[in-house]
Structures are given as structure tokens and as C-alpha cells.
C-alpha positions in Angstrom: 5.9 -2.8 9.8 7.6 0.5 9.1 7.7 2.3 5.6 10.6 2.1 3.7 11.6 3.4 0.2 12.2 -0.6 -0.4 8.7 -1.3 -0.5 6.8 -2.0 -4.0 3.5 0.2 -4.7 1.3 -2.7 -4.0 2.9 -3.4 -0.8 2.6 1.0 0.2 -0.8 0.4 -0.7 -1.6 -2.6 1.5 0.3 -0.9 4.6 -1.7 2.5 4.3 -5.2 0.4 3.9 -4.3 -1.6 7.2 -3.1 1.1 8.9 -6.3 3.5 7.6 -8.4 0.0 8.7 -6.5 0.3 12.4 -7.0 4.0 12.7 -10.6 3.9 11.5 -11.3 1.1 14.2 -9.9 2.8 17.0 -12.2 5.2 16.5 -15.0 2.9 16.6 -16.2 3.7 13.2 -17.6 1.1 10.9 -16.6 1.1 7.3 -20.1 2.5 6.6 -20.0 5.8 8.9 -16.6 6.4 7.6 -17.5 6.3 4.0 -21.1 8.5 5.2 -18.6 11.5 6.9 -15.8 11.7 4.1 -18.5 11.7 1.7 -17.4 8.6 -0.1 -18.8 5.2 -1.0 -18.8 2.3 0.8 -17.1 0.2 -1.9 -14.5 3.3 -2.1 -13.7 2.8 1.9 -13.3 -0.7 0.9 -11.1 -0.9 -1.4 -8.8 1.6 0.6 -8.5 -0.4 3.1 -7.7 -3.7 1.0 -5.1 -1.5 -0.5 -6.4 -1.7 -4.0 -7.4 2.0 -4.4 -7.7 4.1 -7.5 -4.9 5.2 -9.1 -4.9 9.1 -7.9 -3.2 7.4 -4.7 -0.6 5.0 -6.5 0.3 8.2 -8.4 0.5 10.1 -4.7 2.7 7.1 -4.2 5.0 7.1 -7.4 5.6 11.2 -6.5 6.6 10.6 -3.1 8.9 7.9 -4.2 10.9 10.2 -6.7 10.8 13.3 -4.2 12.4 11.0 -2.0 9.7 11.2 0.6 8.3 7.9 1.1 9.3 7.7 4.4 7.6 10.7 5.6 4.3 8.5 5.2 5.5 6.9 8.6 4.4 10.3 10.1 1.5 11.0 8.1 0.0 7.6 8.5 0.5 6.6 11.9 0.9 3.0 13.3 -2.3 2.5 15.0 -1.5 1.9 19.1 -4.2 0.3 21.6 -3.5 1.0 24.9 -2.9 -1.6 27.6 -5.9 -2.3 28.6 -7.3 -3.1 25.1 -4.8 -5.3 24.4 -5.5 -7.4 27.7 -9.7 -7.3 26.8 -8.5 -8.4 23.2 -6.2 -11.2 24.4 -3.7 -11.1 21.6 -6.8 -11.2 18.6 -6.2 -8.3 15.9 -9.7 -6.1 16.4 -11.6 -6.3 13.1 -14.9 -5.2 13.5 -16.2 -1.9 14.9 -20.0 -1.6 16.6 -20.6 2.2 15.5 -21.3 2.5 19.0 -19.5 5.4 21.6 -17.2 6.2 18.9 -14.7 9.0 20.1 -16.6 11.7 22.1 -15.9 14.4 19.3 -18.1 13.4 16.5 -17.5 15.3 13.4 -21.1 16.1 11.8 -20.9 14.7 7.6 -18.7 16.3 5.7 -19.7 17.9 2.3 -18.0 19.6 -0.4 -17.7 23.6 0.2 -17.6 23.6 3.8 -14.0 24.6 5.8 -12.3 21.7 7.2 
């Protein structure tokens, strides 16, 4: 599903925690590592991804909306895209779980506050 300006809050909200979900999976990382390297909670991670985050991020929304920039979330929230050969291992079934295991061969160390990005 593509952004539009059309789209409620709620259903912003729920795109960019599936699509955070769908990023955070092809990267093999479990809810639980994510929340360890941005230095959030679990719960927090969560609720991202169920699309019921804080209001700091419906605000983000509501901005975007009146700048006229709601679109531009296409680009900074990519559509996740599995390549062919995951799709044939998954056999049509939307991946929901990661292992933790041989996540991407880069792994950034835990982030904390005060250190460059």
C-alpha cells in the first residue's frame, strides 16, 4: 500500500509500524535486539510496530500533513522488498518472526545517548 495524503492518522500509523515491522525483519532482528540498539523498550518497539505509538509521532504525522509532505514518507519509510529467492523459501507466507541469528553482516554495536550517529 502506498502513502497517500488520503490516509487517516491511525491508518499512517499502522503502515509505518508494518513497514518498520518488515524492515526490522529483513534484517533479522528480533523486536528485542531492536529495542536493545536504539536504546528503547521492548514495549516501546511494540507498540511502534502495532502502529499505536506515542503521540510525539502522530504529531510528526499531523505536521507533515499540513506541510504537504505526507507523501515523502514513501521515501523515507521504504516498502520492505524480499528478494526472489526468499519469496520461493517462504512460499507465499508473510515472514513474522525473526531468529536473532546472522542478522546483516554490519552489526551496529548499542547505541547510547551522546555518541555520533
Amino acid at each position: 500500500m502506498m502513502i497517500d495524503f488520503k490516509m487517516t492518522d491511525q491508518a499512517l500509523l499502522r503502515l509505518i509500524g508494518e513497514r518498520l515491522a518488515g524492515l526490522r525483519l529483513a534484517r533479522n532482528l528480533t523486536q528485542q535486539q531492536l529495542a536493545e540498539q536504539a536504546g528503547l523498550g521492548l514495549r516501546t518497539v511494540q507498540r511502534l510496530e502495532l502502529g499505536e505509538a506515542a503521540t510525539q509521532l502522530s504529531g510528526f504525522i499531523r505536521v507533515c500533513r499540513v506541510l504537504g509532505l505526507v507523501e515523502n514518507l514513501e521515501m523515507f519509510i521504504p516498502q520492505p522488498t524480499v528478494s526472489p529467492m526468499a519469496q520461493l523459501k517462504q512460499a507465499g507466507r508473510k515472514r513474522q518472526r525473526a531468529t536473532g541469528k546472522n542478522a546483516a553482516t554490519a552489526k551496529p554495536g548499542k547505541w547510547t545517548w551522546g555518541e555520533p550517529a
